[in-house]
Structures are given as structure tokens and as C-alpha cells.
GUFIMAR-775996 format. One record per residue: x, y, z of N, C-alpha, C in turn. Coordinates in steps of 0.1 Angstrom, whole numbers, plus 5000, padded with zeros to 4 digits. Layout:
N
XYZXYZXYZ...
This chain:
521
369604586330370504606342371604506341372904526345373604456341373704336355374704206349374304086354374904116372375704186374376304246386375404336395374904426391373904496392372704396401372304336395371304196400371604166412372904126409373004036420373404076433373804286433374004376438372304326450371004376440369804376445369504286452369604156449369404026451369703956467371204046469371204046481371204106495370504266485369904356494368704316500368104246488366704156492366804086501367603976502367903896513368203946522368904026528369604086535367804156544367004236534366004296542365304176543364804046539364203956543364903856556366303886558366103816566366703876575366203966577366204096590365104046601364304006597362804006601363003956616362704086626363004006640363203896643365203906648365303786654365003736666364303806676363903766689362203706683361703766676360803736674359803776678359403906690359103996696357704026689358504076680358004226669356704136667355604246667353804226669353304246651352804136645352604146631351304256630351404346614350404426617349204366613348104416624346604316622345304376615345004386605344204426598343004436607342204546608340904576615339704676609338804706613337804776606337904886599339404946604339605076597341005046590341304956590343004936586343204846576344204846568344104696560345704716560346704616555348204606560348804536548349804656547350904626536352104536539352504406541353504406550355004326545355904316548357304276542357004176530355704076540355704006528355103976514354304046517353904136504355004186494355904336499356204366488357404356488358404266490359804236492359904096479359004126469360004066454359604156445360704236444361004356428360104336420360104186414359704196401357804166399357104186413356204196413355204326417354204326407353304456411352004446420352204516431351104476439349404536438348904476435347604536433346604526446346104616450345604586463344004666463343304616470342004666471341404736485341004866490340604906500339404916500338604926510337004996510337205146515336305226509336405366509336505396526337505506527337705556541338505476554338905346541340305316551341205306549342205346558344105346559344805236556345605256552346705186547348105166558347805046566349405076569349904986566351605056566352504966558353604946567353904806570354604766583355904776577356904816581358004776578359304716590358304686598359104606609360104496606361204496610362104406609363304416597363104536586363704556579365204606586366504586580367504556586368504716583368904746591369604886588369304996589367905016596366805106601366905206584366505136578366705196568365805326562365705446551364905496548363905496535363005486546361605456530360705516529360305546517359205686512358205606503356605676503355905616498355505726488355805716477355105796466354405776455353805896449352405886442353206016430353205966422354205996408354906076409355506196412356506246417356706346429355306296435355206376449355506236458356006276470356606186483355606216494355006116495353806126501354106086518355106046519355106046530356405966532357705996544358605866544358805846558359905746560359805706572361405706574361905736584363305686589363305646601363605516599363805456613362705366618361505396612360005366615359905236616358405206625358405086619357305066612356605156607355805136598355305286593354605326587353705466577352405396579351605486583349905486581349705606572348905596564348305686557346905746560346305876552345205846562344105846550343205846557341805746552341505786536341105646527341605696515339905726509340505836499338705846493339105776478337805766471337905756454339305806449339805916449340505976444341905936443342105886454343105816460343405686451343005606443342405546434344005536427344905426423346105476417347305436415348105456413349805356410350305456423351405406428352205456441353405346439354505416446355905346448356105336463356805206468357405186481358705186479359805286486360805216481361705276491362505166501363505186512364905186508365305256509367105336509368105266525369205196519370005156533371205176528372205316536373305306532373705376516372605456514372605556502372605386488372405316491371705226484370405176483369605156474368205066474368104996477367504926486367204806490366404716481365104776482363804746470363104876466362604866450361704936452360104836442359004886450358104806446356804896443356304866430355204956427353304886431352904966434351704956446350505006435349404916431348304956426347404936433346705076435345805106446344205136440343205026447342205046442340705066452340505226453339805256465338205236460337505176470336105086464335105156474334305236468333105246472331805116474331905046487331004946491329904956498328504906501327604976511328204916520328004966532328504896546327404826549327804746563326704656568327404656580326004636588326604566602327104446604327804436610328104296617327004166617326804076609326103976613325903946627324703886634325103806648326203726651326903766660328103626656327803526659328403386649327703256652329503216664328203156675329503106685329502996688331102916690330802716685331802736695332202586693333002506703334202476690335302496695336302436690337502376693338402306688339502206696339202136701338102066705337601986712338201806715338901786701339701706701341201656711341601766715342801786721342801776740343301636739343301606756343601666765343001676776344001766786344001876784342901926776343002106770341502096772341202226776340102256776339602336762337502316756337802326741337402496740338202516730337902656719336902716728336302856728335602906721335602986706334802976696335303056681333903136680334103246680333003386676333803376658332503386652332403456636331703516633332103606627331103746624331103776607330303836601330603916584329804046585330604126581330204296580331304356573330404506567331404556556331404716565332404776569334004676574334004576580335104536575335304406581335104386596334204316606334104406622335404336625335604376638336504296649335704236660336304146660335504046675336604096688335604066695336204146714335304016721335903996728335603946741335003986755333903966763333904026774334703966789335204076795336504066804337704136801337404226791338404226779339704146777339004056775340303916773340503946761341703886756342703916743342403746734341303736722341403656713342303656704342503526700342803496686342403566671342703676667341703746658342703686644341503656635342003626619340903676610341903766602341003826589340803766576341903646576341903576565341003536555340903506544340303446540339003506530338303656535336903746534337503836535337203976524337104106532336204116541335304036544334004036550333903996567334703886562334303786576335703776588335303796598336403786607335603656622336803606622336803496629337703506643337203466656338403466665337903376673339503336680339403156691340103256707339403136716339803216732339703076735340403036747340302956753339302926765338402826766337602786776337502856791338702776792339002806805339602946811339203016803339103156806338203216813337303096812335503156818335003026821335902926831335802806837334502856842334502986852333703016862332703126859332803166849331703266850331403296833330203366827329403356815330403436806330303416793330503506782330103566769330503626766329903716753331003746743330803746733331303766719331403886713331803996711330704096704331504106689331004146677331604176668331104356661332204426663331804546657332304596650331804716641332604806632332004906627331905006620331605136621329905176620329205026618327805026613327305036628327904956638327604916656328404806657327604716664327604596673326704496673326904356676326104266675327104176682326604096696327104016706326003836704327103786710326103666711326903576722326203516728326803456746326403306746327403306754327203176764326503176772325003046768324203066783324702986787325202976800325802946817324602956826324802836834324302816846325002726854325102796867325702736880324902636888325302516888324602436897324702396912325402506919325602486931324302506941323302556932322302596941321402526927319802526929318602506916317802656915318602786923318102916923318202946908317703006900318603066884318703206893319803236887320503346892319903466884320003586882319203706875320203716860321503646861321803676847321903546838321003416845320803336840319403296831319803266818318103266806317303186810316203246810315003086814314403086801314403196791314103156773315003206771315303146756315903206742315403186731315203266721314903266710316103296700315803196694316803196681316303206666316803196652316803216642317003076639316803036625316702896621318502946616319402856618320702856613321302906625321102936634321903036641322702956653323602936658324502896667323302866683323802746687323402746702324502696715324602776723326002706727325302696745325502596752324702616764326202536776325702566783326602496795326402506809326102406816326202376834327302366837327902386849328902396857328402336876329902256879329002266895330602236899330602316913332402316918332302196927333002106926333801966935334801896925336101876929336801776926336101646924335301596936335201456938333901446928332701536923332201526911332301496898331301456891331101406879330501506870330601516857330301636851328601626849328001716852326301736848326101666841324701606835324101566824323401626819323101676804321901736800320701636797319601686794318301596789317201696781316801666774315901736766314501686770313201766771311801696774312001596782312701576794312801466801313801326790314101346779315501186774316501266779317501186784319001176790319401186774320501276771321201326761322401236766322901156760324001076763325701116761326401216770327701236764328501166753328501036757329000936751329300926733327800906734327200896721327001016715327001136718327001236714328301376715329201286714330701366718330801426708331401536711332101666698333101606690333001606680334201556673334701636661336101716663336901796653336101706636336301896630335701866616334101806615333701776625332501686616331101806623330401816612329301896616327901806623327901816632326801696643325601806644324501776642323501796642323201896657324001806671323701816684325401766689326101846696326701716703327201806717328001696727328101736737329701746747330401806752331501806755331701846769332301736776332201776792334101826793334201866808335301926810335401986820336702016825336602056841337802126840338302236850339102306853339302356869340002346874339602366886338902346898338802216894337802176902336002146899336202276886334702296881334402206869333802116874332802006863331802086855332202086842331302136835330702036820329502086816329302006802328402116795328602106783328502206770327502106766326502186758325802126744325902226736326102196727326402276714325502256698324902326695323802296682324702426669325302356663325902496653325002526643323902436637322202536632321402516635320602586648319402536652318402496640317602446644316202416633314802436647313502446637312602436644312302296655313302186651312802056657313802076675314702166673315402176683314702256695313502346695313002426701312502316716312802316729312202256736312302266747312602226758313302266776314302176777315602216777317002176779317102196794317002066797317902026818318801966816319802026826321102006828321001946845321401856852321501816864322601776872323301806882324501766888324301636896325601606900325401476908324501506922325101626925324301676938322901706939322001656927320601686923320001816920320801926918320602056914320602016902319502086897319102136881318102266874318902296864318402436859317702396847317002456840316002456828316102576821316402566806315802676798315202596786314102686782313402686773313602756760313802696751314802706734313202726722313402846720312502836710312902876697313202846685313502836670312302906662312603046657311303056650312103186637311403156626311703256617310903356612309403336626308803466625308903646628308903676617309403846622308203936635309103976643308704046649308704206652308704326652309004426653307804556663308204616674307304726682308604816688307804906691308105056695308005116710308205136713307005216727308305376727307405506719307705646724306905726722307205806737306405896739306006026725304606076728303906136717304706266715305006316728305406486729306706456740307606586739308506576749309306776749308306786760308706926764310006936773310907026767312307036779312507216776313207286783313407456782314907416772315107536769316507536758317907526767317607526782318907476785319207336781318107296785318207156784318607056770318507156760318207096748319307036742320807026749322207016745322306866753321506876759322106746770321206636773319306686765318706576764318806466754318306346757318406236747316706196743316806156732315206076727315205926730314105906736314705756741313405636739313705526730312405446725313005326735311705246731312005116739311905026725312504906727312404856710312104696712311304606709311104486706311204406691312004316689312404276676312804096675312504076663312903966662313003856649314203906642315703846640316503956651317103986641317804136644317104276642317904356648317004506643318104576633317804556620318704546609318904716604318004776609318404916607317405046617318005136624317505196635318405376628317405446629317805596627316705726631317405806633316005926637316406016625315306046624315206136617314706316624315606406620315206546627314606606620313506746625312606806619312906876607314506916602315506946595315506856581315006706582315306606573316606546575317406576585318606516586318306336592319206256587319306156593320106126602320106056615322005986621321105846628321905776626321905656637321505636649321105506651320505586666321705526672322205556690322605496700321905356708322605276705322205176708323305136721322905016731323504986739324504906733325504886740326704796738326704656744327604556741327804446750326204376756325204396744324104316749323504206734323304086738322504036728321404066722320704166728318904246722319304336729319004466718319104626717317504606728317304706737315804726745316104856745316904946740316605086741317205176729316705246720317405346711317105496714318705526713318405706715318705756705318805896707319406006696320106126710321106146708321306206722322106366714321606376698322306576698321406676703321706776701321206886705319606846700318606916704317406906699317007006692315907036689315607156683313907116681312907216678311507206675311107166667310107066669309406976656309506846656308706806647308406636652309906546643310206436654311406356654310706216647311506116637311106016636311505906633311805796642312505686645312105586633313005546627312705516617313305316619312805266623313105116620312904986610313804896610313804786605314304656610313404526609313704386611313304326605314004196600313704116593312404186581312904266576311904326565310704416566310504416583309204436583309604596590309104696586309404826589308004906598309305026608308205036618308905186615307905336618307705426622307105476632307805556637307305626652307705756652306705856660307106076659306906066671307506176674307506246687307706396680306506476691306706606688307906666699308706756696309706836705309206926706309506966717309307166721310407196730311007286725312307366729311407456736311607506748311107616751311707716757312007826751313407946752311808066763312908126767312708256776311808376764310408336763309908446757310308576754310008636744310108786740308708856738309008976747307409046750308009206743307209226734307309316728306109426728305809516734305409626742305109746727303809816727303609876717302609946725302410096719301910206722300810266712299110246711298510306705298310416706298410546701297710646704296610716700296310596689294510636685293610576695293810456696292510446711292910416724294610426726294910466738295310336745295310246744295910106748297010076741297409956752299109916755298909776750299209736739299009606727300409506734300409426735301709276740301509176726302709156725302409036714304209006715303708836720304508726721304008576718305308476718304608356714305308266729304008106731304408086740304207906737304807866742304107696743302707706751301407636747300507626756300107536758299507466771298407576777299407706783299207836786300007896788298608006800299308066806298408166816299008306814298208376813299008536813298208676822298808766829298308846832298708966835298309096831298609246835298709346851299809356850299809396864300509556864300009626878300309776878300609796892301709886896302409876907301910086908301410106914300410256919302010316927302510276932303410306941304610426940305010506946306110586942307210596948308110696943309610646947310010556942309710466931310310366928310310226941309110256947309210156956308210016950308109946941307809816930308709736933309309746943310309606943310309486946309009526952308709376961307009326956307009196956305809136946304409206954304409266967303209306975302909436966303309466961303609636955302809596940302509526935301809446923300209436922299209496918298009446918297509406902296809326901296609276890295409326881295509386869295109476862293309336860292509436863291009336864290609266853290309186848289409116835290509106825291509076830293209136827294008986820293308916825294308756829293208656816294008576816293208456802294608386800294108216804294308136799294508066784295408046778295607996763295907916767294607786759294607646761295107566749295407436751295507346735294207336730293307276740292207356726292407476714293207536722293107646711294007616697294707566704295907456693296107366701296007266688296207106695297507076704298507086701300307076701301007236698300807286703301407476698302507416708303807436705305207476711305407656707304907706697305407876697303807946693303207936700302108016700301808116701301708196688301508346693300208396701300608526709299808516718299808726717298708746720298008886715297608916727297909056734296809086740297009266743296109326749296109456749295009506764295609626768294709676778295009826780293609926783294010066781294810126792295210216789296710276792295610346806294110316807293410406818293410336831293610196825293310076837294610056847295310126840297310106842297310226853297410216867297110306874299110306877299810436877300710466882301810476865303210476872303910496860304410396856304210266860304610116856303910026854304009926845302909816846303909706846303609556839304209446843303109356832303609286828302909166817303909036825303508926826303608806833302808656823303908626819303508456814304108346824302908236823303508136830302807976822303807896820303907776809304107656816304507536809305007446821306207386822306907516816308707506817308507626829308307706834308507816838307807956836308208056845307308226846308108356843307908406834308508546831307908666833308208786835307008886836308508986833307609086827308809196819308109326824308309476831308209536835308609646828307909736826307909816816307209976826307910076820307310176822306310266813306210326820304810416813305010536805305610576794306010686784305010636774304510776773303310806769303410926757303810896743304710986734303311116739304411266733303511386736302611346725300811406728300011486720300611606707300911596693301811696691300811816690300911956690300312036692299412096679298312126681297012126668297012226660
């Protein structure tokens, strides 16, 4: 290219670099569990090729905010235009598979001139996913006078999760650093007055981890206050008293009855402390923190916190790296087929680390995930909430290694079919249907004429007629076939009636009496 030429580009470059909103406004794009971000500054030098890595099934967007002349830019993949933009401020693509795998061009037009063009190596990675780690939650900034400190949620999961806040307050979110790990900061005094939670999620679930809070205006614990916790050896402990007066002093903690000394045990930026402690106030509200960023078994004990006004709360910290895992679901679960769209399967779950993997399995062999609650630090319930269908279900779990199975039989139970049949060698009226049982059944004949059967008094029940089908007869039967017959002599008039009743409900099907001719000898 000639030396003019250059210097042509050179200041197209500049020109789109330093476009870059001047109010300063413009919202940078934030990478999240389904997103990863191509952005100015990335690919605004020519003479570099961008190699970039996705995890399978996520988008690509490519910001082009702030580029100067609303110029137009096309993303392509060797001589097809895979998509452009005019005017935009950015192109998303959508979710990328293997295939997708590849060389591609970025290249924006301003003024029937080039601006840049930059070539894109794209490399789409098949990774296992993972949930979200627990997130570890600490204290941070602590250093900084007259500010109240950090809170920082960290999480690692493949996607990358995102951290949320409860209140839905707006954190500090940073992807930096891990495709793995996402980190975010909120400020204290956001929740001077009342408890918080962390959650970090992404397409695997959720996993939350909180602030235990206690109010010392009273020595009541309040119902959303811990009287135990159980933790993991490594795992974050973040605790805090509060009590409302200006003219107050901030609580003290004490472990087993020793005074924990603020003093001597103050938080100090950068340094990893075994234990330490950070008091603080906002409005009036006197508060103090203890903070442990890896518990150990020596930490496990009864943590009191005490105000000047002699109110004091207690929880009890226990540290264990024993696995725990139980179940509780029911053996059988009968519903009718309306129902079967809008029932859920529902276990109760006890666990302890995490409950590292939760799925049902259907009679089909299909697998899905189970429904787990949101916004809680311990999962206590899993469902499966699709359509149902007949046959045994099975919850399939995992924690800390140690694996648990549990069935439940289903029964769908639909509106029987009674199918009516005519012997004419020995002259009886044969039924054959299937039912869930125990099930009750019985033959009935309406003598009456004129068509007057319309009303249940009009019905006498055909003698020695009726029999119970018990589970003795089958242990668990949901479609039990069921047989029965009676002579066409006992059937007094020109109608009869067959009647089942189950413990969804009663059907009886009414039938007349055609009796093919004798053909002639």
C-alpha cells in the first residue's frame, strides 16, 4: 500500500478511536453467562488478528458504540455478510455451535471509505458446564475512612454465572481475569438496616450465600435470624450486629464467653487475617462485622454479639467436612389426566456441602433438571413440574460424592373405555376394560319403558353382579385390565348399564340391548 494510502487509514483510525463518547454516557458492553463482547478496543488496530474463544451456545456481541459518523459495518464469514449494522450500536449474533468455529471479518464503512477492517478468529469450545460455586462473601474497602466497607460476592461456574444482589440492587460486576470466575462489590450501606444475599447464577441454576444479621434492639431472634450455621472447611463467614442510637457504641462480639477485641483484631486491606473485625455506623445504626474468609474446624463455636443497651444474640458456627445427603418422596402419586399438565413431583432434600447435582428421570428414560428454589442458601425442596405420564419417576441426586436415589410410581388416570361384546354361543354380555385399582364395578338394568331410564331410581343392580378389584390382586396396577360378563337372561328390559368406580372418580356407560338375529336353519 502506498505511503499516502497509510496515512489515509491511520487517521480513519484515530478519528474512530477517538469518537468514543464524549459525554461519556455510553454503557460499556458487559460480558454475562450467555454473552462474551467484542469491543472498540479490541479490534481498532488493522494490523492485528483477533483470536477469540467462546463456550458453545454463546453470542457474540460486538459493541460498536462510539464509533464516529454512524458509520456502516458488516460482519462476515468468507464471502457471505452475515450480518451489518447501520447506525447501530452494536450486532449480536446468535448462539454459536462447533460449526461456527472460523475466520470472519469486521469491517465499518464511513463516507464510502474504510474506516478499519479487522479479521476475527473464532474458536467455539465445547466445555462441561458447572454450576456456580457457593459464593465466597468478604468484606472489602475496609480501609477507607468515612466510607462504609465493601461487600464482594465471588463465584466460579462454566458459564461464567452472574452475581445479583437481593433488593435488586445494582453491583459492581467484573468478568476479568477467568472465563470462570465472576466477582462483584456493593456497598455496605445499602443494607445498613436490613440482611443480605448474594446469588450467583447461570444456566446450570443458582447458589446464594448471606449475611447473617442480627438486630439488637430487642434479645428476641427474629424468624429470619440463624441460631446455627453450618459451613464447609474454606468457605467464607461473614456475621454482623446492628443496634439503632446515635449516642451508642458499636456492639462487641465474643466467642465461648472471650471479648473479641475490635482493636486488635481490625480488618486491614490486603492482608488475609485468620479472624478480624470492622465496626461502622450509618445512620444512626451502630454496627460490627466479624468476618472469617476460611473457616477451619477450630472456628466452629457460639459467636455473641452484645450492645451497650445489654441486648445480645447468639449463633452457633459449626465447620464440618462431613458429607451429608436424604430424601423424603412419596412411594405413589395418583392424579386423573386433567391434572397431569399442571401437576409437579415434589421431594424434600437434606444435604451437606452442596447438592452438586439434582435430576428426575421419566418413565421414557428422559432426563431434565430438577426445579429448585431461588434466592435461598439450602435447596429444601426439588420438583419436576412437565406434563406427567405413567410409570415410575426417579430423582436422581448428588453431594459431596455421595449419591442418593429415590421412585415414585405415577398413575395418570384417564376416563376408562368399556368395550361391550355379544356372545351368541352361550348367550352373555362379556365387558373388558382397564382400571387403576382397588377399583369397584357393577351391572345394572333399567326394566322400564318409554325410554323412561333417566333417572338413577329407574336402575336395579343386576344380582351377584358387582366385585371389587383389589391391589392384592396387583400390588401397584395404574391400567388394570378388568373382565367381566353376565347372561343376556339376568338383563331384564332393553338396556343395561356397566359402572366403574376408582379413587379418581365413577363412570358407567349405558348400552342397549341388540341382540344380532338367530340366522335361519
Amino acid at each position: 500500500m502506498p505511503r499516502h494510502q497509510n496515512m489515509i487509514a491511520a487517521v480513519l483510525l484515530l478519528c474512530a478511536v477517538g469518537a468514543l463518547s464524549d459525554d461519556g454516557k455510553t454503557q460499556p458492553c458487559v460480558a454475562n453467562h450467555e454473552a462474551e463482547c467484542l469491543t472498540p478496543a479490541d479490534y481498532l488496530n488493522p494490523s492485528v488478528t483477533i483470536n477469540k474463544e467462546l463456550a458453545l451456545g454463546k453470542k457474540l456481541i460486538i459493541s460498536l458504540e462510539g464509533l464516529s459518523g454512524s458509520p456502516v459495518c458488516h460482519w462476515i464469514r468468507g464471502e457471505d455478510r452475515v450480518m451489518t449494522a447501520n447506525g447501530s450500536q452494536s450486532m449480536v449474533t446468535s448462539p454459536f455451535s462447533e460449526t461456527d468455529s472460523g475466520g470472519y471479518t469486521l469491517t465499518c464503512d464511513s463516507k464510502n471509505a474504510t474506516m478499519f477492517s479487522t479479521t476475527v478468529i473464532l474458536r467455539v469450545m465445547k466445555r462441561p458446564t458447572k454450576r456456580p460455586t457457593k459464593p465466597q462473601l468478604m468484606l472489602d474497602g475496609v480501609d477507607v475512612s468515612d466510607t462504609s466497607p465493601l461487600f464482594k460476592c465471588v463465584s466460579e461456574g462454566f458459564p461464567k454465572p452472574t452475581i445479583q444482589w437481593s433488593g435488586n440492587k445494582d453491583g459492581e460486576q467484573n468478568f476479568k481475569g477467568s472465563d470462570r470466575k465472576t466477582e462483584s462489590k456493593i456497598s455496605s450501606a445499602q443494607y445498613y438496616n436490613t440482611g443480605m444475599m448474594c446469588c450467583a447464577t447461570n444456566t446450570e441454576g443458582q447458589e446464594c450465600s448471606q449475611l447473617y444479621d442480627y438486630d439488637l434492639q430487642s434479645s428476641v431472634m427474629n424468624k429470619d435470624e440463624a441460631s446455627t450455621v453450618t459451613l464447609s472447611k474454606g468457605q467464607s463467614l461473614l456475621l454482623r450486629c446492628r443496634v439503632k442510637g446515635y449516642s451508642l457504641t458499636s456492639p462487641v462480639w465474643e466467642k465461648g464467653g472471650r471479648l473479641l477485641d475490635a482493636r486488635t483484631l481490625a480488618c486491614k486491606p490486603e492482608e488475609e487475617e485468620e479472624m478480624c473485625i470492622k465496626n461502622d455506623s450509618h445512620y444512626g445504626v451502630q454496627m460490627a462485622y466479624l468476618f472469617i474468609r476460611s473457616v477451619r474446624e477450630e472456628h466452629s463455636g457460639t459467636y455473641t454479639c452484645t450492645s451497650t443497651n445489654k441486648n445480645s444474640k447468639s449463633v452457633d458456627v459449626h465447620v464440618s467436612d462431613e458429607v451429608s445427603l436424604s430424601a423424603q418422596l412419596d412411594e405413589t402419586k395418583i392424579i386423573s389426566a386433567q391434572e397431569a399438565s399442571s401437576t409437579c413431583l415434589q421431594a424434600t432434600v437434606s444435604y451437606h456441602p452442596v447438592l452438586q447435582h439434582c435430576s428426575w428421570e421419566t418413565p421414557d428414560k428422559n432426563r431434565t433438571k430438577c426445579v429448585r428454589e431461588t434466592w435461598v442458601t439450602q435447596h429444601r425442596t426439588v420438583k419436576l413440574c412437565d406434563p406427567l405420564i405413567s410409570g415410575d419417576y426417579k430423582l436422581h441426586l448428588e453431594a459431596g460424592g455421595q449419591k442418593e436415589t429415590k421412585t415414585i410410581s405415577v398413575c395418570v388416570v384417564d376416563e376408562p373405555k368399556f368395550n361391550f361384546l355379544f356372545n351368541k354361543d352361550d348367550g352373555t354380555i362379556n365387558l373388558e376394560t382397564a382400571s387403576l385399582v382397588p377399583a369397584n364395578y357393577t351391572w345394572m338394568f333399567c326394566s322400564e319403558l318409554n325410554d323412561s331410564c333417566e333417572t338413577d331410581s329407574s336402575w336395579d343392580e343386576v344380582p351377584n353382579a358387582s366385585k371389587t378389584v383389589s391391589e392384592t390382586d396387583s400390588n401397584f396396577s395404574c391400567n388394570k385390565p378388568i373382565k367381566s360378563s353376565v347372561s343376556k337372561d339376568v338383563l331384564k328390559g332393553d338396556q343395561f348399564r356397566f359402572c366403574l368406580t376408582n379413587s379418581v372418580g365413577s363412570w358407567c356407560k349405558t348400552h342397549y340391548m341388540i341382540i344380532p338375529p338367530t340366522p335361519p336353519e
